[in-house]
C-alpha positions as CSV (number, residue, x, y, z in Angstrom):
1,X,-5.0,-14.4,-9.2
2,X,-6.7,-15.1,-5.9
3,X,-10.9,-15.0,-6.2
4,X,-12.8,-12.2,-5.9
5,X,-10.0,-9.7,-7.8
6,X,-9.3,-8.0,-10.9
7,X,-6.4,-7.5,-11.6
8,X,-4.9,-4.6,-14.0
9,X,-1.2,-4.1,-14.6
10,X,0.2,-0.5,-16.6
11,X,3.4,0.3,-17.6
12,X,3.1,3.6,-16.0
13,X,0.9,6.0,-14.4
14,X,0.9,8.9,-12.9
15,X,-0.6,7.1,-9.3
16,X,-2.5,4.1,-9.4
17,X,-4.3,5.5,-6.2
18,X,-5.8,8.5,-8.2
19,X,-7.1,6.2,-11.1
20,X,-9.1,3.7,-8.8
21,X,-10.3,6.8,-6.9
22,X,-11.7,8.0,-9.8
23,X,-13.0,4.3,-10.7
24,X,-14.5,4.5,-7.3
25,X,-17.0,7.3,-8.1
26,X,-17.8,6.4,-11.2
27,X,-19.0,2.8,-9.7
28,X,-16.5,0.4,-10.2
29,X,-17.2,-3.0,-7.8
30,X,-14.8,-3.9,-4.6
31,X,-11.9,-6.2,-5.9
32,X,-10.4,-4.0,-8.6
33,X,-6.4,-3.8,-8.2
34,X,-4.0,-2.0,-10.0
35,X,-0.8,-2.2,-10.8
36,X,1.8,0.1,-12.2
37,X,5.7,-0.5,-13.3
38,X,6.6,3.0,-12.3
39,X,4.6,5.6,-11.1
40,X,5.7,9.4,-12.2
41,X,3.2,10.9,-9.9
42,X,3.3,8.7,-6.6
43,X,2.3,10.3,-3.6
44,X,2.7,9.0,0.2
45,X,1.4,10.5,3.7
46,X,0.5,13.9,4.0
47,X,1.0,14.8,0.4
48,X,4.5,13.9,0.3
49,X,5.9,12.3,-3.1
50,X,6.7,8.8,-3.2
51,X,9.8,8.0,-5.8
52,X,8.6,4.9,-7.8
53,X,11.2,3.5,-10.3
54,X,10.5,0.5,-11.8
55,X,11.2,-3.2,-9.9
56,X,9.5,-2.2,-6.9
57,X,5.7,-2.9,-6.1
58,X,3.0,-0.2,-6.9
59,X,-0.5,-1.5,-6.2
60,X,-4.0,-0.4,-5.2
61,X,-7.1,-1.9,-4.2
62,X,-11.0,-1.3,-4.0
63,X,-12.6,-2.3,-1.3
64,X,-16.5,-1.6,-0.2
65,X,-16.7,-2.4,3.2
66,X,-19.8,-0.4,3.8
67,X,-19.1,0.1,7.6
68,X,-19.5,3.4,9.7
69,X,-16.6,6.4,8.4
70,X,-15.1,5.5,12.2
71,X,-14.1,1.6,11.0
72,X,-12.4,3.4,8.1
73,X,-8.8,3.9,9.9
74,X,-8.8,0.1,10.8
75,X,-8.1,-0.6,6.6
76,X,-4.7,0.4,7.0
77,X,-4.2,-1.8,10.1
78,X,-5.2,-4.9,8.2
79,X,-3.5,-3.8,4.9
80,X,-0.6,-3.7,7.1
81,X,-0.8,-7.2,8.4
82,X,-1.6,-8.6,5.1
83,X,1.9,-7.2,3.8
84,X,3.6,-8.3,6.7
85,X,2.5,-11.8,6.2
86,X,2.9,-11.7,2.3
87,X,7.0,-10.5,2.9
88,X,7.3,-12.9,6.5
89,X,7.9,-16.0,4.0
90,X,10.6,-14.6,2.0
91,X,12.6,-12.6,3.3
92,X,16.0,-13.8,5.4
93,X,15.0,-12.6,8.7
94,X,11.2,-12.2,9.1
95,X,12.1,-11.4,12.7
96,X,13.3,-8.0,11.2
97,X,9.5,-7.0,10.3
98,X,8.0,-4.7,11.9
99,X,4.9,-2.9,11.5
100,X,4.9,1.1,12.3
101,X,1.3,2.4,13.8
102,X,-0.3,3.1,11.6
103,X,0.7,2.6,8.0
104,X,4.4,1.7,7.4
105,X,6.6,-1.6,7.1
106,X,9.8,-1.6,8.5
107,X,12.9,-4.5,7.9
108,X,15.3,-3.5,10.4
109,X,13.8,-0.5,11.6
110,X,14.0,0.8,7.7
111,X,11.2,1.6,5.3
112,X,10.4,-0.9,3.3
113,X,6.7,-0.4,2.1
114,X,4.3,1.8,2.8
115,X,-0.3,2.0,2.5
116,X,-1.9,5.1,1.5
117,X,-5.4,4.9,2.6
118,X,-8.4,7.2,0.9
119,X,-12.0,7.0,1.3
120,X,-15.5,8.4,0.4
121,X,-18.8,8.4,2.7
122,X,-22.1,8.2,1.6
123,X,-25.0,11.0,2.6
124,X,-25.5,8.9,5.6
125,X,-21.8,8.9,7.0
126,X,-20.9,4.8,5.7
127,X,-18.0,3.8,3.8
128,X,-18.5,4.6,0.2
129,X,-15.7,3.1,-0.9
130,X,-12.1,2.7,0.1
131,X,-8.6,2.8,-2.1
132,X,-5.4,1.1,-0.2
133,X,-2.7,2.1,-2.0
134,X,0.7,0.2,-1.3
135,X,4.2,0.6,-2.3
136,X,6.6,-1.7,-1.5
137,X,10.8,-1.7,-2.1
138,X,11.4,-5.0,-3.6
139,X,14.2,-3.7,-5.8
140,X,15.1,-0.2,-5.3
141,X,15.0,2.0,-1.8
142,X,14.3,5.5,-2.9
143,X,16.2,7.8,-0.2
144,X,13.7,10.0,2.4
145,X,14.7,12.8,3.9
146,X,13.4,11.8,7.5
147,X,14.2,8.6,7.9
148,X,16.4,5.2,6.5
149,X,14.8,3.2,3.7
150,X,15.3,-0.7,2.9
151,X,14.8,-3.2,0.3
152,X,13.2,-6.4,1.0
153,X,15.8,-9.0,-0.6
154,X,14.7,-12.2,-1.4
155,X,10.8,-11.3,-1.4
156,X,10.1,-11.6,-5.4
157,X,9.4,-10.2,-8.1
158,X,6.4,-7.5,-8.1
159,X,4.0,-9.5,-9.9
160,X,4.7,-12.6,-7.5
161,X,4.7,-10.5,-4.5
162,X,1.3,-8.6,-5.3
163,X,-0.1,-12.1,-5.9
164,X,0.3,-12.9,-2.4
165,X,-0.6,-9.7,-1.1
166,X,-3.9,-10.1,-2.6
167,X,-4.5,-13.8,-0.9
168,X,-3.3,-12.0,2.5
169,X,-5.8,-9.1,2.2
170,X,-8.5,-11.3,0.7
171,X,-8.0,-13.4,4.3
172,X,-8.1,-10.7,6.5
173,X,-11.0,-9.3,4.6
174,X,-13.1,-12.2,5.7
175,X,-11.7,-12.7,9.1
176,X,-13.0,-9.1,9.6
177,X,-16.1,-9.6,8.2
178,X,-17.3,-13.0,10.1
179,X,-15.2,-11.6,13.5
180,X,-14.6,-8.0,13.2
181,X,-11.7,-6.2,14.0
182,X,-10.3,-7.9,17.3
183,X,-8.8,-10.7,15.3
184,X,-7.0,-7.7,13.0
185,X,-5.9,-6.2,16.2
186,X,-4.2,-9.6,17.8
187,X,-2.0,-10.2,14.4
188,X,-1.2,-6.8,13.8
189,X,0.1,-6.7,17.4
190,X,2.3,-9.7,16.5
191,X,4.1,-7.4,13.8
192,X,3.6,-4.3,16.1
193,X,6.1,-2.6,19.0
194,X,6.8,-4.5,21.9
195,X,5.2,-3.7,25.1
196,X,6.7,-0.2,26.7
197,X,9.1,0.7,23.5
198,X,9.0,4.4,23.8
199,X,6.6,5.9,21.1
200,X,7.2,9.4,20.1
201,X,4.4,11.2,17.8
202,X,5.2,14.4,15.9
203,X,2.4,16.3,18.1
204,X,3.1,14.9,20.8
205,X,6.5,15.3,21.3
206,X,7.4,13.8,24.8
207,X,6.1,10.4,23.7
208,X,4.3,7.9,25.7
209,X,4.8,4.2,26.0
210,X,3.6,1.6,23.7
211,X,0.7,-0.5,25.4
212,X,-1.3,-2.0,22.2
213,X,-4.3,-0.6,20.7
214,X,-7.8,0.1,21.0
215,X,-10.8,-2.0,20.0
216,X,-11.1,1.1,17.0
217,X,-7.3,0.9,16.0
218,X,-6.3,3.9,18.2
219,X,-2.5,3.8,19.2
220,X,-2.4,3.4,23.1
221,X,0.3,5.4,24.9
222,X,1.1,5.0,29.0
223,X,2.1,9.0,29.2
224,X,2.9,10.4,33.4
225,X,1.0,7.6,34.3
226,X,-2.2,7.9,32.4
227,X,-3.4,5.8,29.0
228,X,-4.2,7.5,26.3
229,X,-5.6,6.6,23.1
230,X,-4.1,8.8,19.6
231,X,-6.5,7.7,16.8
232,X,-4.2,9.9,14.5
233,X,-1.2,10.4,14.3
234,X,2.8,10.1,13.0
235,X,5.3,8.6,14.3
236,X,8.7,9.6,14.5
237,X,11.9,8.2,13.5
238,X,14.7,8.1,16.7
239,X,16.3,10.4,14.2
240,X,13.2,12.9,13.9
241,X,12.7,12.5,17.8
């Protein structure tokens, strides 16, 4: 286990998010991560379930970054980077890896692992505490409705996998806290769009251009000529635009 974690593993739970949550506020320290076979209650963006069958990777993490409720987004933008990097090594094609603004893995322009991001502030508008949850397809790909799904062949087995998930995020962790985000930023761009693909958000459905991101993690869009920046936001599928 890399230093500075805890590391527990259950054979199921209803959502491994919704325990460390409630960890969280009862005062549990950063570096608690847990691990479930199968979830029967998983849940994914906006409240949408998130089929968990056993052989795929179900893990959350604790973090207490203490920073301004603004920084709070850019979590999910280093969690992806730290999966990116913890799949790049073994799968066939890393080339096929793709990060999807702002919380999705794709291998082929498929699904392959998602982060789930929840936080709490303080009176005085910090960070309380913040719960990445990531799932990750290493043996099954569950079907969606709105878009394909993959499995990430040859990337291990769950308890390998979440092994070097930890080191990745434990990295990043301190690269953000000696440098801030900027370095964050420069990698995830390396996993990110190219330069012009054509973004389309579900409110905004005329899309804009991809041209990188802000110094806050804001997607930045070239739209009739004029940059904008979306701090929130979904992305569609080509099939959902």
């Amino acid at each position: 286990m890399p230093p500075g974690w805890r590391l527990e593993v259950h054979a199921a739970l209803p959502s491994t998010s919704a325990l460390l949550a409630r960890r969280a506020e009862a005062g549990e320290a950063e570096g608690l991560a847990i691990r479930a076979l199968e979830q029967t209650a998983g849940r994914g963006r906006a409240g949408r379930a998130w089929a968990s069958p056993p052989g795929n990777l179900y893990l959350s993490v604790l973090l207490r970054p203490a920073g301004p409720a603004r920084e709070a987004p850019q979590w999910s933008l280093l969690a992806g980077v730290a999966l990116a990097e913890a799949a790049a090594g073994h799968v066939p094609d890393p080339a096929a890896l793709r990060l999807k603004w702002p919380n999705d893995l794709l291998l082929g322009g498929a699904k392959a692992g998602g982060i789930l991001a929840e936080s709490a502030l303080t009176p005085a508008g910090a960070v309380a505490w913040l719960v990445l949850g990531i799932g990750v397809n290493l043996a099954h790909a569950p079907a969606l409705p709105d878009r394909p799904t993959a499995v990430l062949d040859g990337a291990g087995l769950p308890e390998a996998f979440a092994v070097r998930l930890l080191a990745r995020l434990s990295h990043w962790r301190e690269v953000q806290r000696g440098e801030g985000f900027a370095p964050v930023r420069a990698a995830w761009r390396r996993f990110g769009p190219a330069a012009g693909e054509r973004i389309v958000l579900r409110a905004l459905p005329g899309g804009g251009d991809f041209a990188g991101l802000a110094e806050d993690g804001s997607l930045l869009l070239d739209i009739d000529g004029t940059r904008r920046a979306i701090p929130a936001g979904e992305i569609l599928s080509p099939g959902e635009a």
